[in-house]
C-alpha positions in Angstrom: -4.4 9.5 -11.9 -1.1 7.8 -11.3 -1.7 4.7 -8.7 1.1 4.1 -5.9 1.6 0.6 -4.7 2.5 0.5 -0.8 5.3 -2.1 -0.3 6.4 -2.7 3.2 7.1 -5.9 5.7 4.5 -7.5 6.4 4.8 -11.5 6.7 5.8 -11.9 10.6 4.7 -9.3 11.9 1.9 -8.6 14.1 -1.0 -7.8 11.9 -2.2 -4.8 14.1 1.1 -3.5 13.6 1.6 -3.6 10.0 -2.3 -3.0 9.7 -0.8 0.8 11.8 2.2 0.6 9.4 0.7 0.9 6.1 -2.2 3.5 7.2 -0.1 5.7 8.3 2.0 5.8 5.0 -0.8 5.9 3.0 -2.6 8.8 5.3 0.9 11.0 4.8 1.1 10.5 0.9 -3.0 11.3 0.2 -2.4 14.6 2.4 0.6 15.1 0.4 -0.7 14.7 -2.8 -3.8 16.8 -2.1 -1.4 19.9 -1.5 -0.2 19.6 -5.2 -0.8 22.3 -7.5 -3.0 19.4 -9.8 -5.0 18.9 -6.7 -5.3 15.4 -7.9 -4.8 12.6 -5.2 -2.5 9.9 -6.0 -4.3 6.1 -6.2 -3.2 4.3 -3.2 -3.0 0.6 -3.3 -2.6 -0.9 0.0 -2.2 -4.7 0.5 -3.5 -4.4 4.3 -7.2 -3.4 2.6 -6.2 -5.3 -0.3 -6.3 -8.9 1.3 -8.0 -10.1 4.1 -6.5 -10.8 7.1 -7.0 -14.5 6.8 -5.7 -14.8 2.9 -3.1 -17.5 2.4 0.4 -16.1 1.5 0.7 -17.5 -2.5 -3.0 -16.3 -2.7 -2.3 -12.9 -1.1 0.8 -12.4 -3.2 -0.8 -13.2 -6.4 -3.5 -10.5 -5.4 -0.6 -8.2 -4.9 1.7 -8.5 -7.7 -1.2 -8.2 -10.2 -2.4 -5.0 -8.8 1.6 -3.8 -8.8 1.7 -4.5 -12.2 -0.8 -1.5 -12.9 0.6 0.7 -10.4 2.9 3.9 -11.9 5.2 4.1 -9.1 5.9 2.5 -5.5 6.2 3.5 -1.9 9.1 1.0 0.0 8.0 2.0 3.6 11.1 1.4 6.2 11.9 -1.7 6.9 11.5 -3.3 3.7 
């Protein structure tokens, strides 16, 4: 299963609304992939489930870019 890594704006913005940014994305691309002939779902990483809400930003990055670095392939949502 090839892994996706959701990348998007998310330092200054209000958390509910990046929180509703990032679900949605992910949400379209698992209904997407479940239509494929493979009927395999893509892995979705998303950094809003990834870190907690109260995670420093060097600590929260560091989470991030390690789990990137196994990802196959990235989503850039708008904005970003």
């Amino acid at each position: 299963m090839k892994h996706i890594y959701l990348c998007g704006p998310v330092t200054g913005r209000k958390p509910q609304e990046a929180v509703k940014h990032f679900s949605g994305i992910e949400r379209m691309i698992r209904e997407r992939t479940s239509r494929e002939a493979s009927n395999e779902q893509a892995g979705i990483v998303n950094p809003m489930i990834l870190c907690e809400p109260d995670m420093n930003w060097h600590k929260a990055m560091r989470r991030c870019v390690s789990e990137l670095a196994k990802c196959g392939g990235i989503a850039l949502l708008q904005g970003w």
